[in-house]
C-alpha positions as CSV (number, residue, x, y, z in Angstrom):
1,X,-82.3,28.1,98.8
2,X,-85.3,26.0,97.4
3,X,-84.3,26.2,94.3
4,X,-80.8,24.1,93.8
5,X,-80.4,24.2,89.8
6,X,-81.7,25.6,86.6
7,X,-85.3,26.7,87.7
8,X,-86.6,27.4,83.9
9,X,-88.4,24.7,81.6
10,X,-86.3,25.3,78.6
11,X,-82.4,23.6,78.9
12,X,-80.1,25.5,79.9
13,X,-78.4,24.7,76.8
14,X,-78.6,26.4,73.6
15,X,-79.2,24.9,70.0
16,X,-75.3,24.6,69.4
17,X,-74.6,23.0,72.9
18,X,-77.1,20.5,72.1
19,X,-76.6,19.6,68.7
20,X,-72.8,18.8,69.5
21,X,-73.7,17.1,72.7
22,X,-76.4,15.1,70.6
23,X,-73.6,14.4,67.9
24,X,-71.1,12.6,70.7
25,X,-74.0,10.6,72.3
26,X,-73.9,12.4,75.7
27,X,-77.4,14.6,75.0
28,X,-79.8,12.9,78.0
29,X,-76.7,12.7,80.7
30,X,-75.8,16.6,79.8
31,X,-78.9,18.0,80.1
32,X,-79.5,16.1,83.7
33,X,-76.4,17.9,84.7
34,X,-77.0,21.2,83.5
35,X,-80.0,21.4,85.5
36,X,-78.3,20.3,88.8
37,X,-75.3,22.6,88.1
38,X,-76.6,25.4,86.1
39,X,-78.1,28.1,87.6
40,X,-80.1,31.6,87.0
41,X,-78.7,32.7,90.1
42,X,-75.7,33.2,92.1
43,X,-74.9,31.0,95.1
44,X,-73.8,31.9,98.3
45,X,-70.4,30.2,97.8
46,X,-70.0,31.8,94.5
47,X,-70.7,35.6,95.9
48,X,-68.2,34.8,98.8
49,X,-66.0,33.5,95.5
50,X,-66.2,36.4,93.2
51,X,-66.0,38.9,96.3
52,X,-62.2,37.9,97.0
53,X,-61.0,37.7,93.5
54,X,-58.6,41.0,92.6
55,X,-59.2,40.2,88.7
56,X,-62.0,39.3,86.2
57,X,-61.9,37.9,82.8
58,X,-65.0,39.7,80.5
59,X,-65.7,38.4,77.2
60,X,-68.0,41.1,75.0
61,X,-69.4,41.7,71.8
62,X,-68.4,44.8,69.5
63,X,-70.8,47.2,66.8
64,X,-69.7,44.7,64.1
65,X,-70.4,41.2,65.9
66,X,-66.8,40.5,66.5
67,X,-66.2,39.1,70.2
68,X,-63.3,40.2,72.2
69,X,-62.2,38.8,75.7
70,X,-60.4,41.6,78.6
71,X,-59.3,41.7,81.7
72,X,-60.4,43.7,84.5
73,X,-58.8,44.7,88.0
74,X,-59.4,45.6,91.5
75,X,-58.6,45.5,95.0
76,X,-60.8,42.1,96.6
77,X,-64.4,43.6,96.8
78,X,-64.4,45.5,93.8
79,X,-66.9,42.6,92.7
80,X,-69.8,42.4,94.8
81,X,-73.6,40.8,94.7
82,X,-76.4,43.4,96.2
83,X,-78.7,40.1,95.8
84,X,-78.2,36.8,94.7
85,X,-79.3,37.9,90.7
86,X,-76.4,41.1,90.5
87,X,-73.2,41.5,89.6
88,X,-71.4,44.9,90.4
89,X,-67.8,45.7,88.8
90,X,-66.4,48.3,90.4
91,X,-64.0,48.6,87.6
92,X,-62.7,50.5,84.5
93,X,-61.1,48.7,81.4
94,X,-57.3,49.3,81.9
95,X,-56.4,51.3,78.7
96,X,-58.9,53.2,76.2
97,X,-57.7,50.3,73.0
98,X,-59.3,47.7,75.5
99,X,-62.7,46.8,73.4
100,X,-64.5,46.6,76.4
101,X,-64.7,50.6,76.7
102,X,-66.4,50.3,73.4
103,X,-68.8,47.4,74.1
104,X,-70.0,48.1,77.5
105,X,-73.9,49.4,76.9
106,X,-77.0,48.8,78.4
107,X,-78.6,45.6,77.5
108,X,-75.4,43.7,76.1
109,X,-74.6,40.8,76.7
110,X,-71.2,39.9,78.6
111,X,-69.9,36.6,80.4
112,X,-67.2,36.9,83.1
113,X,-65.0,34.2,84.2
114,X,-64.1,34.1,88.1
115,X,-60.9,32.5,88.2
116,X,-58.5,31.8,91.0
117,X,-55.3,30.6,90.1
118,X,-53.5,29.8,93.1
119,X,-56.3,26.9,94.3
120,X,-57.2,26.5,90.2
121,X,-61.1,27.8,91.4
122,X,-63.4,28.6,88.9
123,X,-66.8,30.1,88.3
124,X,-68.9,31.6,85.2
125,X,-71.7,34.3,85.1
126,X,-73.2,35.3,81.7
127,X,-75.6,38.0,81.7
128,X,-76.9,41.6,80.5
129,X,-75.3,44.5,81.3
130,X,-78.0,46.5,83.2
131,X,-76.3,49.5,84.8
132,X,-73.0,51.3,83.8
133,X,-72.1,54.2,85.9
134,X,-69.0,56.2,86.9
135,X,-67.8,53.2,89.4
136,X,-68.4,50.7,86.8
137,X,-71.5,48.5,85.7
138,X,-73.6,46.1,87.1
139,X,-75.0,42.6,85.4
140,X,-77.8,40.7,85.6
141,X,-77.1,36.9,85.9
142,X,-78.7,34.8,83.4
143,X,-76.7,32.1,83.9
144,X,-74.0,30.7,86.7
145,X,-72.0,27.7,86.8
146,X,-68.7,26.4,88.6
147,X,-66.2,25.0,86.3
148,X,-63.0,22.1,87.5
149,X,-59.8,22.7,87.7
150,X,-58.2,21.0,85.0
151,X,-55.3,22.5,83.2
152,X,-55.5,25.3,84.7
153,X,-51.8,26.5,86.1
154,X,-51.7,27.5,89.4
155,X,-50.0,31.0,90.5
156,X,-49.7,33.7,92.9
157,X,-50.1,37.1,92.2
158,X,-48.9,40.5,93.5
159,X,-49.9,44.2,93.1
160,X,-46.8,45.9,90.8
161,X,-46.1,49.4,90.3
162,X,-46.8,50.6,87.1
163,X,-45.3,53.1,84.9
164,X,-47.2,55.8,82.8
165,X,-47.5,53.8,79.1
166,X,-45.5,55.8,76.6
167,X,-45.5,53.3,74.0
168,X,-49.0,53.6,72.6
169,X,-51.0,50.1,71.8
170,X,-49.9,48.0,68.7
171,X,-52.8,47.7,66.1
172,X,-52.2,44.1,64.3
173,X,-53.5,42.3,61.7
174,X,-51.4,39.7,61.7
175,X,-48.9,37.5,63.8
176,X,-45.4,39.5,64.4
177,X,-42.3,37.9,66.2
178,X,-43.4,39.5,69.7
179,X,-46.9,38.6,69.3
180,X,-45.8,34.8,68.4
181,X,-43.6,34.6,71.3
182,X,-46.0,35.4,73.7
183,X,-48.6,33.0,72.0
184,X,-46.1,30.1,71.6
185,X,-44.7,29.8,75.0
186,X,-48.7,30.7,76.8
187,X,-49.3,27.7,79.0
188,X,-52.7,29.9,79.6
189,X,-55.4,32.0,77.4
190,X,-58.6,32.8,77.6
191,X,-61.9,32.8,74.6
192,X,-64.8,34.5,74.5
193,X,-67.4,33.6,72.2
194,X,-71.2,34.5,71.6
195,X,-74.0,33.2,70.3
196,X,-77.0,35.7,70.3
197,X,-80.4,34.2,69.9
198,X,-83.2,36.4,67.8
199,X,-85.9,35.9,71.0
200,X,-85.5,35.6,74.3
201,X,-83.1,32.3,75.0
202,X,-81.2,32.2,79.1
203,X,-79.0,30.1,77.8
204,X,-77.9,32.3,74.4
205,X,-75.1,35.3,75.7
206,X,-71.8,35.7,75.6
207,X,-69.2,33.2,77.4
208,X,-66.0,33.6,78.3
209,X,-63.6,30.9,79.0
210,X,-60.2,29.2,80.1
211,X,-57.7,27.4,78.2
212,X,-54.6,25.9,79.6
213,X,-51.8,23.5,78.4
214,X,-47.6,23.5,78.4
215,X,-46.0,26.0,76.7
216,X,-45.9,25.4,73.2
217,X,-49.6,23.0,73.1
218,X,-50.3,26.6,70.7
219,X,-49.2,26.1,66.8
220,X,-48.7,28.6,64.5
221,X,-49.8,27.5,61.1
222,X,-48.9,31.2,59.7
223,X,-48.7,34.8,61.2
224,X,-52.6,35.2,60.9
225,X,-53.4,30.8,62.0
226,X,-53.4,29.6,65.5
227,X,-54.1,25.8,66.0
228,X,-55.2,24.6,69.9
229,X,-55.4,21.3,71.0
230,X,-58.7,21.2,73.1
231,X,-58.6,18.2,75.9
232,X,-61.5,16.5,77.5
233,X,-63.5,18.6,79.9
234,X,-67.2,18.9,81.2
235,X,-68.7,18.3,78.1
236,X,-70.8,21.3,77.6
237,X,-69.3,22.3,75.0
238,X,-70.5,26.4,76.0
239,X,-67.9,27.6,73.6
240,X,-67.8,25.1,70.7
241,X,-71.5,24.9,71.1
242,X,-71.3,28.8,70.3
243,X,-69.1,28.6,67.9
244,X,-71.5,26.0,65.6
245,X,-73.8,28.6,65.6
246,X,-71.2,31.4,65.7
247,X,-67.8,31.1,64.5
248,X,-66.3,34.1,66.0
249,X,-64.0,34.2,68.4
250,X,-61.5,36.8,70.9
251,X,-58.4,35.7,72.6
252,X,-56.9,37.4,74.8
253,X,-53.1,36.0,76.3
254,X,-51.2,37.5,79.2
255,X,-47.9,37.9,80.0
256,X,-48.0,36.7,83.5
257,X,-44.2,38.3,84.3
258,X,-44.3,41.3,82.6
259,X,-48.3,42.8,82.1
260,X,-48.0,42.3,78.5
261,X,-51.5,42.1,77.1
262,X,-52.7,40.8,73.5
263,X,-55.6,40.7,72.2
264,X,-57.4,39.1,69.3
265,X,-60.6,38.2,67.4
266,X,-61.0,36.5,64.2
267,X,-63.3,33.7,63.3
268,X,-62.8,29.9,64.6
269,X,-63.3,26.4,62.9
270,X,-63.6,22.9,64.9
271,X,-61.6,19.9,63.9
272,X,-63.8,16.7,65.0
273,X,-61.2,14.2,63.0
274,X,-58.4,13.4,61.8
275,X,-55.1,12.6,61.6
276,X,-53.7,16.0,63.0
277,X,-55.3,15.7,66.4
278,X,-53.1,13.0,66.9
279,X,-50.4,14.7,66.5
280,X,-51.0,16.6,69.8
281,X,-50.8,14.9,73.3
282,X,-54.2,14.3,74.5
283,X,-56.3,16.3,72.6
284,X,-60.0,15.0,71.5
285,X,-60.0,17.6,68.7
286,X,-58.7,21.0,67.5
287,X,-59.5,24.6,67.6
288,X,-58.3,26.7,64.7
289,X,-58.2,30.1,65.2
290,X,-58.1,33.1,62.2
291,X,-56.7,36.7,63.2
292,X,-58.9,39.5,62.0
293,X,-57.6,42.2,64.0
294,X,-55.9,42.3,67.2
295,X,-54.0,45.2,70.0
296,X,-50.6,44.4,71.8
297,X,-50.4,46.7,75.2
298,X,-47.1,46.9,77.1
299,X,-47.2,46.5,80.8
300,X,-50.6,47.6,80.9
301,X,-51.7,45.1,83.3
302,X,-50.6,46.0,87.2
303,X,-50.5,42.6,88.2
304,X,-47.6,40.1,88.5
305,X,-47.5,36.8,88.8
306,X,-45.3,33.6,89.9
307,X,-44.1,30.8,88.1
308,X,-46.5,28.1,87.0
309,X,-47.2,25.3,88.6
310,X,-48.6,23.3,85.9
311,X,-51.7,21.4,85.9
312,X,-51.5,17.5,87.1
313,X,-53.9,16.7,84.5
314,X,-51.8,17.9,81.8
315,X,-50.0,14.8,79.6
316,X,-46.0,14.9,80.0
């Protein structure tokens, strides 16, 4: 293709992206990279990418501004490219409590992260939501970018038989015993953010995103405070750089053996200093999360998965 990065005159990142950049010196040497790796349209190696994965990770916005991230599932193929500018999910949300049945319209933003955990591969679309039909919906890029594979756990997954749910979805508002176990002993979890520009901005949307560390790198302050050590990465800073425009946020954590799924959104603050980010093992600075509202599904998810194999760039 002619056209090997971001083809547009504006950067491809936003006013939040930029001003934290600027803050940490790195502005000039950023912006030369997002233009080499960002795109406004998929790749060949990223349609051949997304077109073998059996999962999806969606990160939307609901009626109220609140973002939430979900899961999505299919055999290999149920996401496909009709042209190097369209996504197509051939796809439902897994249970009618998952927000994204709620925030799918036409002309909403969404970001989906392509992630495949047995070789640690990663790639990012965010886009608008153009079509949504019986089979699922379709989106048109806006952006695309490949991420590393730092701290990301590898594992394998397998198709599991799942039961009818009888036990209907837990509606939270805070932090129970099961809901802190899962979160406490995650080595994985994913945030979507959003940052939604009043005119027309590529690089403003939704993004989703991955977060990895060893089990227990998540601290409960109190049954409604999370604290996350965030580690170096490729300094674009897509979700903090929401997030200073923004401070919303949606987890969503998996229970990789069972098909537990939790989900959250709250609001998120950014520790740049301090004497508390030394406290955790290689982080640069902190990410403190504050439950608004939340659902815990049981063995919703028909996927199972292997025991990590944890990240080499994780600290011991």
């Amino acid at each position: 293709m002619a056209n090997p990065g971001w083809s547009q005159t504006a950067s491809p990142f936003h006013a939040g992206e930029l001003a934290i950049q600027a803050r940490l010196g790195i502005q000039e040497q950023m912006d030369k990279q997002g233009r080499r790796i960002i795109r406004d349209y998929l790749p060949d190696q990223f349609r051949q990418f997304f077109a073998q994965l059996p999962y999806v990770i969606v990160g939307t916005i609901d009626v109220t501004g609140n973002p939430w991230a979900s899961i999505l599932v299919g055999n290999p193929g149920f996401l496909s490219t009709p042209d190097d500018r369209t996504l197509k999910v051939a796809a439902q949300p897994l249970l009618t409590c998952d927000p994204l049945v709620a925030n799918l319209a036409q002309g909403a933003n969404i970001g989906l992260l392509g992630i495949e955990l047995p070789t640690r591969r990663r790639n990012r679309v965010n886009g608008i939501v153009t079509i949504i039909d019986t089979d699922g919906f379709e989106v048109q890029v806006q952006q695309s970018f490949g991420n590393c594979p730092q701290y990301i756990q590898a594992r394998r997954s397998e198709w599991a038989e799942v039961a009818p749910i009888t036990q209907p979805p837990y509606s939270i508002e805070q932090l129970g015993k099961r809901e802190q176990t899962l979160i406490t002993t995650a080595d994985t979890f994913f945030i979507a953010t959003a940052y939604q520009a009043e005119s027309a901005d590529a690089a403003s949307g939704v993004d989703v995103s991955h977060r990895g560390g060893k089990p227990g790198f998540i601290r409960l302050e109190n049954d409604r405070t999370l604290t996350i050590p965030d580690f170096s990465g490729n300094h674009h800073f897509n979700t903090f750089g929401n997030l200073e425009l923004n401070p919303r946020a949606g987890l969503l954590f998996i229970d990789f053996s069972q098909g537990h799924l939790l989900y959250l959104t709250g609001t998120a603050e950014v520790i740049w200093e301090g004497a508390e980010i030394l406290t955790y093992a290689g982080a640069e600075r902190l990410l403190r999360f504050h439950l608004q509202s939340g659902y815990y599904v049981e063995r919703s998810l028909p996927l199972r998965w292997s025991d990590p194999e944890f990240s080499p760039f994780l600290a011991d």
